[in-house]
Backbone of each chain as nested JSON, in Angstrom:
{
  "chains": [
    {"id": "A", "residues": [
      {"number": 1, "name": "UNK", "atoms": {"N": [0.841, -1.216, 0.0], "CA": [0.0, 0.0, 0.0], "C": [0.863, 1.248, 0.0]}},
      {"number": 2, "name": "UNK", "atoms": {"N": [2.088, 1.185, 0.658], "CA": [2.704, 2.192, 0.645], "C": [3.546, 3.115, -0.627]}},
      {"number": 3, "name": "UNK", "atoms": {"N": [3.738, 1.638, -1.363], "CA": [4.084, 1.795, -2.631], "C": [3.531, 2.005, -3.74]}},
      {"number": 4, "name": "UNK", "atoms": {"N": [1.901, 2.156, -3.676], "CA": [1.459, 2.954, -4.358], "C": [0.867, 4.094, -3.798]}},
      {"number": 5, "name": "UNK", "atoms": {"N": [0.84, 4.556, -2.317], "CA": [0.889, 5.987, -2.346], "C": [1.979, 6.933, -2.665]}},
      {"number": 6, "name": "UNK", "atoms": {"N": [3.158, 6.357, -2.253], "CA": [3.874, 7.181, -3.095], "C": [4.239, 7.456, -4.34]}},
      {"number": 7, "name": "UNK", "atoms": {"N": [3.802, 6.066, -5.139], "CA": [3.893, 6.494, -7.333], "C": [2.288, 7.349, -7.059]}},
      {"number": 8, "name": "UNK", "atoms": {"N": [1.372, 6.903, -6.241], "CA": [0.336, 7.885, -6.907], "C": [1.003, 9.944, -6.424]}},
      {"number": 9, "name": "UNK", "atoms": {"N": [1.512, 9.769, -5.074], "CA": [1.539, 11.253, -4.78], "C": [2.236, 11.93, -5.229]}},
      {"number": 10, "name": "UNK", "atoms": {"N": [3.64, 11.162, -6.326], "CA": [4.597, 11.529, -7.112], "C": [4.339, 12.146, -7.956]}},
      {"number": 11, "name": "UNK", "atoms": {"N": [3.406, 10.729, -8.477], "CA": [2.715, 11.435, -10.218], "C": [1.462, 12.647, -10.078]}},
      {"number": 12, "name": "UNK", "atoms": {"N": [0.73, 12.624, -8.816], "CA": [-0.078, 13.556, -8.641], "C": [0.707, 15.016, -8.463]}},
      {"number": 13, "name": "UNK", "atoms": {"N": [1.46, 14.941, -7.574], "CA": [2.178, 16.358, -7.059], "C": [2.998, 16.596, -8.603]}},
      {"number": 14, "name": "UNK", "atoms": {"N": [3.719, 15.997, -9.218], "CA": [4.271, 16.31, -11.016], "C": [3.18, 17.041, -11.739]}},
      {"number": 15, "name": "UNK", "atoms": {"N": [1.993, 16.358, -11.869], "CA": [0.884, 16.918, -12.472], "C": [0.256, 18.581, -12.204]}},
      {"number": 16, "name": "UNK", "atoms": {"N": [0.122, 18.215, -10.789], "CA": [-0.459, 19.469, -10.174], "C": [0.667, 20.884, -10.462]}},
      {"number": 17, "name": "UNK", "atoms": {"N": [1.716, 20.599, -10.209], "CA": [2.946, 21.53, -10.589], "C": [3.562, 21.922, -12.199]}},
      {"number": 18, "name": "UNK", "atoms": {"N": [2.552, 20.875, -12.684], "CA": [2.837, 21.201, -14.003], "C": [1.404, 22.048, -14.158]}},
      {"number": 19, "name": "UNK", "atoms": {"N": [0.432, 22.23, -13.976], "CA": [-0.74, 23.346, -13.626], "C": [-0.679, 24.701, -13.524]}},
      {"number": 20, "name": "UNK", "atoms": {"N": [0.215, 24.224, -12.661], "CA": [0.681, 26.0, -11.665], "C": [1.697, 26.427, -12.577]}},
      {"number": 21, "name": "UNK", "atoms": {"N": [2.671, 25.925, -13.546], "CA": [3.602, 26.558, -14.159], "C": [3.027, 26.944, -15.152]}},
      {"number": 22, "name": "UNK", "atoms": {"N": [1.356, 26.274, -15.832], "CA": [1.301, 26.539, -17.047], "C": [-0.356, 27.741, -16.772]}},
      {"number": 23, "name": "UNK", "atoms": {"N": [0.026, 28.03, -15.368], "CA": [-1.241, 28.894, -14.865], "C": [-2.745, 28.711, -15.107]}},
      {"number": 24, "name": "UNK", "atoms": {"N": [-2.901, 27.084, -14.777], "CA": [-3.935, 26.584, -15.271], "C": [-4.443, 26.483, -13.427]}},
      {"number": 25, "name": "UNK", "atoms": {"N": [-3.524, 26.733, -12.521], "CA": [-3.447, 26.997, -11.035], "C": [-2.797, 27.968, -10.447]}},
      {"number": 26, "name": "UNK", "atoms": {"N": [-3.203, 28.604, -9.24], "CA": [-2.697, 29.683, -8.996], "C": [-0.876, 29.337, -8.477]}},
      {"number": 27, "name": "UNK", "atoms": {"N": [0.04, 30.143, -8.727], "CA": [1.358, 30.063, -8.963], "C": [1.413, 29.344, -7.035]}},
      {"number": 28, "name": "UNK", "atoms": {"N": [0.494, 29.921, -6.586], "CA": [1.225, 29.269, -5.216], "C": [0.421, 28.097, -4.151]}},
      {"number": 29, "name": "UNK", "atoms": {"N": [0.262, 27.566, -5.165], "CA": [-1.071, 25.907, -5.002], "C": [0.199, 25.424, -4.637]}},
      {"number": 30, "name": "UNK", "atoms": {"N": [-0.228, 24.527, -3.264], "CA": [0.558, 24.124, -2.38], "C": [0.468, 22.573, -2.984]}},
      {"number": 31, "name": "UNK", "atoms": {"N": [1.263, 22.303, -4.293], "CA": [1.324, 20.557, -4.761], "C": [1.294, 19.598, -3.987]}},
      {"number": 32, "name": "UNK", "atoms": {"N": [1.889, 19.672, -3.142], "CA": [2.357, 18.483, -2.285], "C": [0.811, 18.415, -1.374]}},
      {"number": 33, "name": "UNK", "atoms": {"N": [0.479, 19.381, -0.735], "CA": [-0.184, 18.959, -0.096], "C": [-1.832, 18.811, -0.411]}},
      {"number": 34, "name": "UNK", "atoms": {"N": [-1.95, 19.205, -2.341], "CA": [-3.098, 19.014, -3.111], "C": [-2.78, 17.343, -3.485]}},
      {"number": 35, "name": "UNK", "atoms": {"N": [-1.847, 16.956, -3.599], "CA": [-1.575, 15.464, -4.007], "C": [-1.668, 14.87, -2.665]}},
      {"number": 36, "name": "UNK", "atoms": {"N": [-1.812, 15.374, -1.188], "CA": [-1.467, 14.786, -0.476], "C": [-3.385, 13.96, -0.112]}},
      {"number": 37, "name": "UNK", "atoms": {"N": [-4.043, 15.41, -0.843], "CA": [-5.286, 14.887, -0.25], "C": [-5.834, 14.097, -1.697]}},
      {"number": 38, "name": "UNK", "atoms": {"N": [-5.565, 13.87, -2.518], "CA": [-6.375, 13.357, -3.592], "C": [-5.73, 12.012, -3.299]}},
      {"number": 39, "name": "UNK", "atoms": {"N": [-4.848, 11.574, -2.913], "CA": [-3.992, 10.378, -2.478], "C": [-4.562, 9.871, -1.181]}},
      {"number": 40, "name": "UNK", "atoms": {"N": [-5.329, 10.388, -0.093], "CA": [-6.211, 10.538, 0.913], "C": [-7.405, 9.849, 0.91]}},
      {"number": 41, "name": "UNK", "atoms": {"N": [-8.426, 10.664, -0.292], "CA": [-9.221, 10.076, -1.147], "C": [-9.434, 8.979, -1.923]}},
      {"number": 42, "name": "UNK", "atoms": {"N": [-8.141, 8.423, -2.257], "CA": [-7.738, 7.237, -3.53], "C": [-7.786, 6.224, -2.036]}},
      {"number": 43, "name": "UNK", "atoms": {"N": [-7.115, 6.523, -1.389], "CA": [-6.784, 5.434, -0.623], "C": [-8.532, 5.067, 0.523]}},
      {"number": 44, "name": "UNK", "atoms": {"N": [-9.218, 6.065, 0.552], "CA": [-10.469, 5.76, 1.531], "C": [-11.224, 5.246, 0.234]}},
      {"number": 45, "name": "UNK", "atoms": {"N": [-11.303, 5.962, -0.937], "CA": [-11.968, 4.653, -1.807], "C": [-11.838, 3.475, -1.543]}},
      {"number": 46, "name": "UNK", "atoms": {"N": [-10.728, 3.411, -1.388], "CA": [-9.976, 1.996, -2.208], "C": [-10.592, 1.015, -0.866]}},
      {"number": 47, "name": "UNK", "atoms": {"N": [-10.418, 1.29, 0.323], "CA": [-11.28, 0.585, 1.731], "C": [-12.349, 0.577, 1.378]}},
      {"number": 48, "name": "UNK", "atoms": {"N": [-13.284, 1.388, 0.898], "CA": [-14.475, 1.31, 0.87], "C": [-14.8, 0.587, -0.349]}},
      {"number": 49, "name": "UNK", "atoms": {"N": [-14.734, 0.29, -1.283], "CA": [-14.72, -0.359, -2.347], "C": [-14.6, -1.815, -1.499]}},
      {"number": 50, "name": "UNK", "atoms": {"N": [-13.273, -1.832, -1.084], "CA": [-13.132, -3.17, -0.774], "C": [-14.06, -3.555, 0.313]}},
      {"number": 51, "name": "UNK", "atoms": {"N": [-14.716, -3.078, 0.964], "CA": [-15.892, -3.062, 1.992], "C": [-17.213, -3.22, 1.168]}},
      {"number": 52, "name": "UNK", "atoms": {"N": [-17.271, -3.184, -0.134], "CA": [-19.067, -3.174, -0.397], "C": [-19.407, -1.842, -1.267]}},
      {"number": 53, "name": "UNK", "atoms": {"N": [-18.717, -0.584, -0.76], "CA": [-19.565, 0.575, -1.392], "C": [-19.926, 0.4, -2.605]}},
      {"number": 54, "name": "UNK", "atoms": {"N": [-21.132, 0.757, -2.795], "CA": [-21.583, 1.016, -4.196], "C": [-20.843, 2.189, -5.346]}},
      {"number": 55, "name": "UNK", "atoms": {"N": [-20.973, 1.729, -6.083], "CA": [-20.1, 2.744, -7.626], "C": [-20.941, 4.03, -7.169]}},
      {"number": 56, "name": "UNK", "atoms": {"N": [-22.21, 4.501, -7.044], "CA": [-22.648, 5.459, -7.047], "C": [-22.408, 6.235, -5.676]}},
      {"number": 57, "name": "UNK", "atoms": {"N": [-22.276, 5.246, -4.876], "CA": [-21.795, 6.181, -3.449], "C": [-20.151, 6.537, -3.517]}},
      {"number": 58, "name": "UNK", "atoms": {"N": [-19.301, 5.87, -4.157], "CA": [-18.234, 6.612, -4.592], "C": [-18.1, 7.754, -5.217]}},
      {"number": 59, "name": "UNK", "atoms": {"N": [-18.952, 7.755, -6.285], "CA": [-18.811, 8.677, -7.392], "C": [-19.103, 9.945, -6.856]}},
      {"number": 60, "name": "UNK", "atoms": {"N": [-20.063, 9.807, -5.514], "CA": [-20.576, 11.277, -4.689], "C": [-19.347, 11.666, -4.162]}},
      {"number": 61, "name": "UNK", "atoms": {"N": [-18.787, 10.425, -3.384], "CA": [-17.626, 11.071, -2.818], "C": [-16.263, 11.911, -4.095]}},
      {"number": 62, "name": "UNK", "atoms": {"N": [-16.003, 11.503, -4.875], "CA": [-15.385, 12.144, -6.231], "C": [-16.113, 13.436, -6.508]}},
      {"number": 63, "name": "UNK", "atoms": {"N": [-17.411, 13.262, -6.12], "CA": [-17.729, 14.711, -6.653], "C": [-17.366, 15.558, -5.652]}},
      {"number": 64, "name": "UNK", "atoms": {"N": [-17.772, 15.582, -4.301], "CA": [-17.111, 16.38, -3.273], "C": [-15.814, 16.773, -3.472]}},
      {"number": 65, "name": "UNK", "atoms": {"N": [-15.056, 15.086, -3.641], "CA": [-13.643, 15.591, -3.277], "C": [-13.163, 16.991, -4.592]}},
      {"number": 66, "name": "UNK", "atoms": {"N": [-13.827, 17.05, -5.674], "CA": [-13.601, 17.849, -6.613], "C": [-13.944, 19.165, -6.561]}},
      {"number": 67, "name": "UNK", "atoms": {"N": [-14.837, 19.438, -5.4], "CA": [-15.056, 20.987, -4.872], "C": [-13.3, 21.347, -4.473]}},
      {"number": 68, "name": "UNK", "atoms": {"N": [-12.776, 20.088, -3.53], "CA": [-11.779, 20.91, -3.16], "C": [-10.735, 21.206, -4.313]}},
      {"number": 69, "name": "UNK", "atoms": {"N": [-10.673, 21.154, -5.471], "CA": [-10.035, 21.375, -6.51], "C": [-9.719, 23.127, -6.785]}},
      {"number": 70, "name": "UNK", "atoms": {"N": [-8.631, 23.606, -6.452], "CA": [-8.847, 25.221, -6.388], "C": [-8.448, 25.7, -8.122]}},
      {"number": 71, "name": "UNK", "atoms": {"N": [-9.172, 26.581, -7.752], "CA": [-9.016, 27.398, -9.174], "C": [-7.808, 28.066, -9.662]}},
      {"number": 72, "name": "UNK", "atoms": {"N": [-8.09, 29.002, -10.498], "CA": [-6.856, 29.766, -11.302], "C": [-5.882, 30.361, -10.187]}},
      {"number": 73, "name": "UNK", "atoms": {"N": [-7.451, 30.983, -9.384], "CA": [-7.026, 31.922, -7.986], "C": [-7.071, 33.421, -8.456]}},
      {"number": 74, "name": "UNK", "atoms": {"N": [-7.114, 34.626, -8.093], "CA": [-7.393, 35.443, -8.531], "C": [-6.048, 36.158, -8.389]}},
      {"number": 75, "name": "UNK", "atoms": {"N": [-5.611, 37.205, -9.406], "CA": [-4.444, 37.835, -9.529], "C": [-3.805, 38.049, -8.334]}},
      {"number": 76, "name": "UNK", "atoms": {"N": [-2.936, 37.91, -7.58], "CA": [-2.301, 38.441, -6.683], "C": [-2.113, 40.042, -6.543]}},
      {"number": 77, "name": "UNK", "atoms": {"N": [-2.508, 40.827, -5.162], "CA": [-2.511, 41.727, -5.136], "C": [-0.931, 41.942, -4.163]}},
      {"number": 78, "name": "UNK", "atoms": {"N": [-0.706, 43.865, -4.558], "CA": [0.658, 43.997, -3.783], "C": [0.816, 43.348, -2.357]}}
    ]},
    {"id": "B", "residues": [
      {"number": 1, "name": "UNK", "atoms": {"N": [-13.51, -2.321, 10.412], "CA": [-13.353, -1.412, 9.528], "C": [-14.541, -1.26, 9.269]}},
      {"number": 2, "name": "UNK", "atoms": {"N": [-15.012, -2.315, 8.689], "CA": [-16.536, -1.891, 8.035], "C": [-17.761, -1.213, 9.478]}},
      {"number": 3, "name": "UNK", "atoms": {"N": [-17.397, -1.837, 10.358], "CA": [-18.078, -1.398, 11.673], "C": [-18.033, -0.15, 11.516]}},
      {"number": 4, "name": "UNK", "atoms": {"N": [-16.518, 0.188, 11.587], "CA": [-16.188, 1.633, 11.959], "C": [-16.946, 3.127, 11.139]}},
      {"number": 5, "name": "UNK", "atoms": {"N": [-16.917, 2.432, 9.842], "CA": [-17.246, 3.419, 8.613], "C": [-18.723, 3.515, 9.111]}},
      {"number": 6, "name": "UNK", "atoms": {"N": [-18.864, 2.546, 9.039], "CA": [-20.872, 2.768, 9.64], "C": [-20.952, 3.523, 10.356]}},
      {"number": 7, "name": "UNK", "atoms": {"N": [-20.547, 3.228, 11.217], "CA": [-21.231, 4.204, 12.436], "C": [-20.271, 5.585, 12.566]}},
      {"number": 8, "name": "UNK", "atoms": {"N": [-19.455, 5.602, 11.73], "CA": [-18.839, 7.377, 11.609], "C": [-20.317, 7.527, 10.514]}},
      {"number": 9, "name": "UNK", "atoms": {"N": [-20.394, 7.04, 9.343], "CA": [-21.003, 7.411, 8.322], "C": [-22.757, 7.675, 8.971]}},
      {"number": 10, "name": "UNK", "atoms": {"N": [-22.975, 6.718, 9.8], "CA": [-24.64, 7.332, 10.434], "C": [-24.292, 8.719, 11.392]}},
      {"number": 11, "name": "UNK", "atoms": {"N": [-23.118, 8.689, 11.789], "CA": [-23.546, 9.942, 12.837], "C": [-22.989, 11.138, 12.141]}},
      {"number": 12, "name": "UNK", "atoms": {"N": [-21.893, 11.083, 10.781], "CA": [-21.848, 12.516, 10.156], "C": [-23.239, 12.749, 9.109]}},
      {"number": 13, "name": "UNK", "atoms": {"N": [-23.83, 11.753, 8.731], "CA": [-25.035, 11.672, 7.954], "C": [-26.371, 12.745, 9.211]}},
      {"number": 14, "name": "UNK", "atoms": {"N": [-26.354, 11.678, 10.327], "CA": [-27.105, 12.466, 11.238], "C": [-27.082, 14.128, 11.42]}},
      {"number": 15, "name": "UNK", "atoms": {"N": [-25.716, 13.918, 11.435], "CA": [-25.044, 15.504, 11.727], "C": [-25.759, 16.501, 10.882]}},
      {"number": 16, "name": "UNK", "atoms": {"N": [-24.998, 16.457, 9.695], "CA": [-25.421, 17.024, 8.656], "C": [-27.222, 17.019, 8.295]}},
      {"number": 17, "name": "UNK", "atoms": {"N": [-27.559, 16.314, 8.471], "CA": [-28.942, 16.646, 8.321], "C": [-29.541, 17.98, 9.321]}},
      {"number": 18, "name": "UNK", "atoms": {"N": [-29.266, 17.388, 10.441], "CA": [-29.749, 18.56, 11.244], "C": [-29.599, 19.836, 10.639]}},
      {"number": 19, "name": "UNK", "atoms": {"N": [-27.814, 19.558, 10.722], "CA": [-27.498, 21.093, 9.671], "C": [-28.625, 21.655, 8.749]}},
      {"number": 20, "name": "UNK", "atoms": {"N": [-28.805, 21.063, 7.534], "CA": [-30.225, 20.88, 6.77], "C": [-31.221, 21.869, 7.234]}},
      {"number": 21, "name": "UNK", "atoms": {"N": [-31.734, 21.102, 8.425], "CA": [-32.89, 21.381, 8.826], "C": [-32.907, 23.138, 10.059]}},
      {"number": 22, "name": "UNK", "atoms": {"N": [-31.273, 23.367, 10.561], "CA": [-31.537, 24.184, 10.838], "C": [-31.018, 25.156, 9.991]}},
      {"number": 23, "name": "UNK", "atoms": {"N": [-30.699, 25.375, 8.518], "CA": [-30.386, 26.33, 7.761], "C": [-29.231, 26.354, 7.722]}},
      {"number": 24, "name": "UNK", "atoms": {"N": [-27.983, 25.709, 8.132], "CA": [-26.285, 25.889, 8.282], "C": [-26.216, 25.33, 6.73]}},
      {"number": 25, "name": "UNK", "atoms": {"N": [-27.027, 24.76, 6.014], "CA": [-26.683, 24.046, 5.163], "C": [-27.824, 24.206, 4.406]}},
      {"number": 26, "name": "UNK", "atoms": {"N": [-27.635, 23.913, 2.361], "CA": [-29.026, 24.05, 1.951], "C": [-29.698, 22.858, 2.026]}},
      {"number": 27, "name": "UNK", "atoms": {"N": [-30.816, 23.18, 1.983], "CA": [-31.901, 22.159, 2.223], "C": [-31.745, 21.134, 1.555]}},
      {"number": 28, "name": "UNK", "atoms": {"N": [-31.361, 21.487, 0.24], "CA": [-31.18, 20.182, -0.827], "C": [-29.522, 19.416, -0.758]}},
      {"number": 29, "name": "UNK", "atoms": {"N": [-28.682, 19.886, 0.099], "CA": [-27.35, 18.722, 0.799], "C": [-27.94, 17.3, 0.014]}},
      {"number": 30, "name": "UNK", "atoms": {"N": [-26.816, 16.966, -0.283], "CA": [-27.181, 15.309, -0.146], "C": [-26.635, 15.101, 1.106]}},
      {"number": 31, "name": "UNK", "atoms": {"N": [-27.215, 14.353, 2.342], "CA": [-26.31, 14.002, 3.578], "C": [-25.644, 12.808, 3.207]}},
      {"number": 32, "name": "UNK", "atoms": {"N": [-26.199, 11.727, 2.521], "CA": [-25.476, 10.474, 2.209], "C": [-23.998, 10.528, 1.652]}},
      {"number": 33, "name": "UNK", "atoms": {"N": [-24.317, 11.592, 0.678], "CA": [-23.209, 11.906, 0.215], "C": [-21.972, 12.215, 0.368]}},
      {"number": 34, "name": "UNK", "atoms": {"N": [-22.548, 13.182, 0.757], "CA": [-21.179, 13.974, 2.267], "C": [-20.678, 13.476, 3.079]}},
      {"number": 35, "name": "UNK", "atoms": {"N": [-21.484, 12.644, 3.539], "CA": [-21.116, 11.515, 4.574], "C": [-20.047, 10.588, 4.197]}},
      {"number": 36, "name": "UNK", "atoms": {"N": [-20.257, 10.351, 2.797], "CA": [-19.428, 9.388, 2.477], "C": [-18.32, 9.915, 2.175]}},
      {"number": 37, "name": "UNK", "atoms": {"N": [-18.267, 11.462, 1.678], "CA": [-16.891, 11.887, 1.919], "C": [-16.077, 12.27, 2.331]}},
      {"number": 38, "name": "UNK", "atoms": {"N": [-16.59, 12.551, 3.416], "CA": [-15.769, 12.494, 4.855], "C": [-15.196, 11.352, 5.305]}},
      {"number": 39, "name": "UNK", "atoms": {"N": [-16.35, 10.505, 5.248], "CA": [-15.673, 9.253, 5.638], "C": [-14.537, 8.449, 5.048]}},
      {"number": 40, "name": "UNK", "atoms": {"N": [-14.737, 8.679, 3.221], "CA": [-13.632, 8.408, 2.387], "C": [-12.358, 8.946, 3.141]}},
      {"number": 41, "name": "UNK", "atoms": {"N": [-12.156, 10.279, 3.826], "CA": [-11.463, 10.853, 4.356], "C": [-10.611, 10.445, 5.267]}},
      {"number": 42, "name": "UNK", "atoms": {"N": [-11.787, 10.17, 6.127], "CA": [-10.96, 9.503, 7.204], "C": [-10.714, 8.334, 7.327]}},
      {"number": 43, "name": "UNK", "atoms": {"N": [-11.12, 7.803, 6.717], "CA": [-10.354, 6.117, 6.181], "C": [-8.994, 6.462, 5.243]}},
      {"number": 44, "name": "UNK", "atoms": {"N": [-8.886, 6.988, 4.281], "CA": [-7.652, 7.74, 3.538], "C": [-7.124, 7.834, 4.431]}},
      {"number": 45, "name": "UNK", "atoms": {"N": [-7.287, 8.612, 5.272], "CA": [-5.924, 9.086, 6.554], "C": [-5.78, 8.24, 7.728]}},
      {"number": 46, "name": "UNK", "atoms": {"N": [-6.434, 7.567, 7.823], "CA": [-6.222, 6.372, 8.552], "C": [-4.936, 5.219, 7.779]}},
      {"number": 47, "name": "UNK", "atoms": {"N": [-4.977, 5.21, 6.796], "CA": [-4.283, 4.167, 5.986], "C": [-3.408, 5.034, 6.434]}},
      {"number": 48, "name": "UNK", "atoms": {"N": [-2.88, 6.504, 5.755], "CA": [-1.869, 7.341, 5.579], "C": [-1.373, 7.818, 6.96]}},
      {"number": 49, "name": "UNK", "atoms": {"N": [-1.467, 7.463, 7.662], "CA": [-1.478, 7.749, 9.471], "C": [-0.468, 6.065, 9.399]}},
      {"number": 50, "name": "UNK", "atoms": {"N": [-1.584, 5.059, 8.991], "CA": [-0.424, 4.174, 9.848], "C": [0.646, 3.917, 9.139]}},
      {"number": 51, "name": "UNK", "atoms": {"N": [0.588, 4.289, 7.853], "CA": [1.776, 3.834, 6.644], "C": [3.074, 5.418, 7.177]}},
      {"number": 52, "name": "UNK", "atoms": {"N": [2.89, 6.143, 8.468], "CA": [3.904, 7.052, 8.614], "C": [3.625, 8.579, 7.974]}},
      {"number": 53, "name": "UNK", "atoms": {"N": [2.735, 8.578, 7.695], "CA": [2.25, 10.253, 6.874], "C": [2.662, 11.04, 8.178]}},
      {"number": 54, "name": "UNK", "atoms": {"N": [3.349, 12.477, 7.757], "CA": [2.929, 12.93, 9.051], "C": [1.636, 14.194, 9.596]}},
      {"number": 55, "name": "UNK", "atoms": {"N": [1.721, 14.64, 11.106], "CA": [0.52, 15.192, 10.892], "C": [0.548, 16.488, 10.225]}},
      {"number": 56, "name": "UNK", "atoms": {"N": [1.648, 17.328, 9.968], "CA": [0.885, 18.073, 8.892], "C": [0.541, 17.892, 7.625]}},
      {"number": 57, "name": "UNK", "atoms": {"N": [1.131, 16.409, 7.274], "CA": [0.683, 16.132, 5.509], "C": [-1.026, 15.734, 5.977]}},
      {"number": 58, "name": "UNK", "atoms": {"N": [-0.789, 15.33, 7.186], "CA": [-2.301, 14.628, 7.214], "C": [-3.123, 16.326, 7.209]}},
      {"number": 59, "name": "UNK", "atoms": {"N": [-2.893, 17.321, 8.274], "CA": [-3.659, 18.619, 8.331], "C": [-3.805, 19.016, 7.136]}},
      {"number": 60, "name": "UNK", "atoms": {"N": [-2.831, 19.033, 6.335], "CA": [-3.38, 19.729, 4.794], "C": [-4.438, 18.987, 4.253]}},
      {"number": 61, "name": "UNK", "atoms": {"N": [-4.362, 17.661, 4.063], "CA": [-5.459, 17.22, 3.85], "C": [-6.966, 17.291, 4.474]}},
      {"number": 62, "name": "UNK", "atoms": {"N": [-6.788, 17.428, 5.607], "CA": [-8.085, 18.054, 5.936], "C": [-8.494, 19.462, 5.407]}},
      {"number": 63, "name": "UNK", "atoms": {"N": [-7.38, 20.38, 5.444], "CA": [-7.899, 21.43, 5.087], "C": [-8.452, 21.577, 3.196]}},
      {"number": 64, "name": "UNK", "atoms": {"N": [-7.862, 20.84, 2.689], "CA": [-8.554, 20.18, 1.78], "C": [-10.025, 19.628, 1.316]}},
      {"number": 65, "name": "UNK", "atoms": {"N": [-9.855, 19.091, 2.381], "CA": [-11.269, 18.422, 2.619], "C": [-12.348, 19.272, 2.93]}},
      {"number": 66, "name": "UNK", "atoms": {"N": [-11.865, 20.684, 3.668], "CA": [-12.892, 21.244, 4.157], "C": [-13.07, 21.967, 3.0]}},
      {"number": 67, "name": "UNK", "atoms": {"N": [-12.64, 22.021, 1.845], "CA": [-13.43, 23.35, 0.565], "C": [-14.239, 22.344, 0.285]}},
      {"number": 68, "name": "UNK", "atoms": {"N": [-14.53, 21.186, 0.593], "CA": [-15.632, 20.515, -0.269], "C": [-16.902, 20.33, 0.621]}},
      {"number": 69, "name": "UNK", "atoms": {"N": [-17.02, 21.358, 1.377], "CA": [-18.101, 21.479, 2.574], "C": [-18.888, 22.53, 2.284]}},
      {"number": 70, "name": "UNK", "atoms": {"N": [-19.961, 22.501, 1.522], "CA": [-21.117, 23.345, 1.374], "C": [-21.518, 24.475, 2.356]}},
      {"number": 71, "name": "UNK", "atoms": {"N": [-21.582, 25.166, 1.491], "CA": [-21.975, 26.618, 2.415], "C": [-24.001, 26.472, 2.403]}},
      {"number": 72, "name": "UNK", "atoms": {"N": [-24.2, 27.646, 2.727], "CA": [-25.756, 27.181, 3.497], "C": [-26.325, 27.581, 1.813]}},
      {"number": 73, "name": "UNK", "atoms": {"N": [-25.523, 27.971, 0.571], "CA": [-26.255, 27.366, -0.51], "C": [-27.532, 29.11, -1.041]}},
      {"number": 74, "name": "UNK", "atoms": {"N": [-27.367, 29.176, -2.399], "CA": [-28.193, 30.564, -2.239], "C": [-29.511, 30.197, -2.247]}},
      {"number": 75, "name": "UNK", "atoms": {"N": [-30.482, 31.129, -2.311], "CA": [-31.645, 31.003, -2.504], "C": [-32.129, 30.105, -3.843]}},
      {"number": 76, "name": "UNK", "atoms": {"N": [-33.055, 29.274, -3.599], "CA": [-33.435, 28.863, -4.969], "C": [-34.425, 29.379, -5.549]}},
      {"number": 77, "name": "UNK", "atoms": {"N": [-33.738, 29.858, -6.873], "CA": [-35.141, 30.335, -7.834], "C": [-36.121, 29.291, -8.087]}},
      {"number": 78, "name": "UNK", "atoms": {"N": [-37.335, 30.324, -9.344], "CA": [-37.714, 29.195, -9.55], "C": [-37.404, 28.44, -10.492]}}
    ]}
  ]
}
C-alpha cells in the first residue's frame, strides 16, 4: 500500500505543478499537499470499495472531493 | 473497519442533516453523500497515518477536505 501511495503522490504532485507553471493553477497551489489529499481520497476509496460501497456512493464522494479542486485563484494583489 | 465506517457514516449523515434542517446548510445537501466523503477521508488518513504520513501532511489534507463542505447554498429560484 505504501508503494502505491507514493507512485500515486509523485505522479499527482508532477501533475499538479505542471498546472501552476502553465497557470492553469494559482502560482502558489501548495502541490504536495493538493496530491497529499487526492492520495487521501484514492486510498479511503480503495477501503471502501473493498468493503461493499456502491459505484454510485463513490462517485458522490469524487464529486465532493472535486469541490476541493482550487481554481486559477485570482491575480495576486501587492 | 466496516463497523467503523458505519457508524462514523450514520452519525456525520445524522449531523449534517440537522445542519439541513436548521439552515447551516441548503436544504437540498445530499447528507449520504457527504457523509461518504468524509468518511472516504478519514479512512484515507487512517491508511496514511499508519503507513507514517505525518501530521501536517495529514492537516493539509483536511484542510482540503474542508473546501468541499457546502456553504448554506443561495436562494433557490424558480
Amino acid at each position: 500500500m505504501r508503494g502505491c501511495r507514493e507512485a500515486w503522490h509523485a505522479s499527482l504532485q508532477a501533475r499538479i505543478l505542471r498546472s501552476t507553471e502553465d497557470g492553469e493553477l494559482a502560482s502558489d497551489t501548495d502541490a504536495a499537499a493538493l496530491a497529499t489529499f487526492y492520495v487521501t481520497v484514492l486510498l479511503g476509496m480503495s477501503v471502501q470499495a473493498r468493503d461493499g460501497a456502491s459505484r454510485e456512493s463513490l462517485r458522490a464522494a469524487v464529486e465532493a472531493a472535486m469541490r476541493a479542486w482550487p481554481g486559477p485563484g485570482a491575480p495576486r494583489g501587492p
